[in-house]
C-alpha positions as CSV (number, residue, x, y, z in Angstrom):
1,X,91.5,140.9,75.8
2,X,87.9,141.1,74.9
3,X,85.6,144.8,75.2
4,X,84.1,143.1,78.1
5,X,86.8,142.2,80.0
6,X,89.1,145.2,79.2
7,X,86.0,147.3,80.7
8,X,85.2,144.9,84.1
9,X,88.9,144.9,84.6
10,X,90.2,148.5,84.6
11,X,87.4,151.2,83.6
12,X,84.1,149.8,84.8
13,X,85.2,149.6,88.4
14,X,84.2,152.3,91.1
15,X,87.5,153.6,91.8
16,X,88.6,154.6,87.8
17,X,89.0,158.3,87.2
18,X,89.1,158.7,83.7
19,X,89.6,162.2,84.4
20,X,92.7,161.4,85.8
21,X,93.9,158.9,83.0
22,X,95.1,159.0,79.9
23,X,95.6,158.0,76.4
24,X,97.7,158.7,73.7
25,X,96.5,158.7,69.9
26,X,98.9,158.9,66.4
27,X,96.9,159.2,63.1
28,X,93.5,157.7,65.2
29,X,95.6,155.0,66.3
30,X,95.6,154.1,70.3
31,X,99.4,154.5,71.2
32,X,99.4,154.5,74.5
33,X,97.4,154.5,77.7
34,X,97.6,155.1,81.2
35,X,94.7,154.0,83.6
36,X,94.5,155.8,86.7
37,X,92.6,154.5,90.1
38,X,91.6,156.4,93.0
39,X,89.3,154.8,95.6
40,X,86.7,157.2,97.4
41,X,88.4,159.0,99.9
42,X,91.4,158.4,99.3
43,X,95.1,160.1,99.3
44,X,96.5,158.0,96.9
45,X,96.6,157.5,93.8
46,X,97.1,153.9,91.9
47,X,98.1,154.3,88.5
48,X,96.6,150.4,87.4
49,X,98.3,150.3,84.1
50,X,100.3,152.0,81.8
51,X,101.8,150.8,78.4
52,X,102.6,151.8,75.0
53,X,102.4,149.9,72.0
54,X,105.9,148.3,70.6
55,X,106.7,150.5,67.6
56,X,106.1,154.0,70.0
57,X,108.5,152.6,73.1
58,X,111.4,154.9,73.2
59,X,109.7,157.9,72.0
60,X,108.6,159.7,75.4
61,X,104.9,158.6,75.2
62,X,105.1,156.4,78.7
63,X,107.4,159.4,79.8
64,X,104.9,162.1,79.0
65,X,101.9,159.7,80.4
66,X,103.8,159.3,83.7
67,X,104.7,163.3,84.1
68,X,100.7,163.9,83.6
69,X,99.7,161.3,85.8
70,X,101.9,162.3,88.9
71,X,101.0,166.0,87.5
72,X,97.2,165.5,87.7
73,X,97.7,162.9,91.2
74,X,99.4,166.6,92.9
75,X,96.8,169.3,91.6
76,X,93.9,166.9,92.9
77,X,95.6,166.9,96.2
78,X,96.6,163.2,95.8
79,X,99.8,162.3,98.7
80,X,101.0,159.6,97.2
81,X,101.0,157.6,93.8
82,X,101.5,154.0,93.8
83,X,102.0,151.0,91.2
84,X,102.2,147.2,91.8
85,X,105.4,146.3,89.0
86,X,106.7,143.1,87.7
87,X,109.9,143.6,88.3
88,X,110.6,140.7,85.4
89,X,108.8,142.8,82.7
90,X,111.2,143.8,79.6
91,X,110.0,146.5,78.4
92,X,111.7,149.2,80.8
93,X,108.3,149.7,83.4
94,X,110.8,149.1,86.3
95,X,113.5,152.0,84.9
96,X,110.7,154.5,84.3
97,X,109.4,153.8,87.7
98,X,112.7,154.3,89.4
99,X,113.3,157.4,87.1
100,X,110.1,159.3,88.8
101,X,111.2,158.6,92.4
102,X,108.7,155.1,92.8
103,X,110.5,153.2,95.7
104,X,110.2,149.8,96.5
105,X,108.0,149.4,99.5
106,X,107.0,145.4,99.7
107,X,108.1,142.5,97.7
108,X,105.3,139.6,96.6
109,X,105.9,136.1,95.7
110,X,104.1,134.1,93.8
111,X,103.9,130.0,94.1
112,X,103.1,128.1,91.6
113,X,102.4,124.1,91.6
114,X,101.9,121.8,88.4
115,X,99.1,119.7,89.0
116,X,100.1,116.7,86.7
């Protein structure tokens, strides 16, 4: 993902809070990171994307991420946090969702059609 679209796509939009979001460095080496939304005036907060690069999974960084971002979400006066999930994803998202309480509240499908 290109600088430009990285920045159009999660931090140059009205609603980030990068006070609210987070990332993770080893050695000056980005390890993890955790972009965190709230739209103006509202009680919840959306945490947009969170991941962790292979060789650091299993070490607590998405954990720790996850506890500051519900953390941070409470002491703002946030009433809810929510994600959208793939629920196909294989790196463990889903169990570190369910392990913080997240609860399924709609379910999406998505057509697709091959066009030749």
């Amino acid at each position: 993902m290109s600088e430009e679209m990285w920045m159009s796509r999660f931090v140059g939009v009205p609603q980030f809070r990068a006070d609210m979001s987070w990332l993770v460095a080893h050695d000056s080496e980005v390890i993890g990171v955790c972009i965190n939304w709230v739209p103006p005036n509202a009680t919840q907060g959306w945490i947009e994307a969170i991941g962790v690069v292979p060789d650091w999974r299993g070490c607590g960084v998405a954990d720790a991420m996850m506890a500051g971002t519900l953390s941070t979400f409470f002491e703002r006066g946030l009433l809810q946090a929510a994600l959208d999930v793939d629920t196909e994803n294989l790196t463990g998202a889903l169990h570190l969702y369910e392990k913080y309480g997240f609860a399924v509240v709609r379910r999406e499908a998505i057509f697709v059609k091959a066009l030749g």
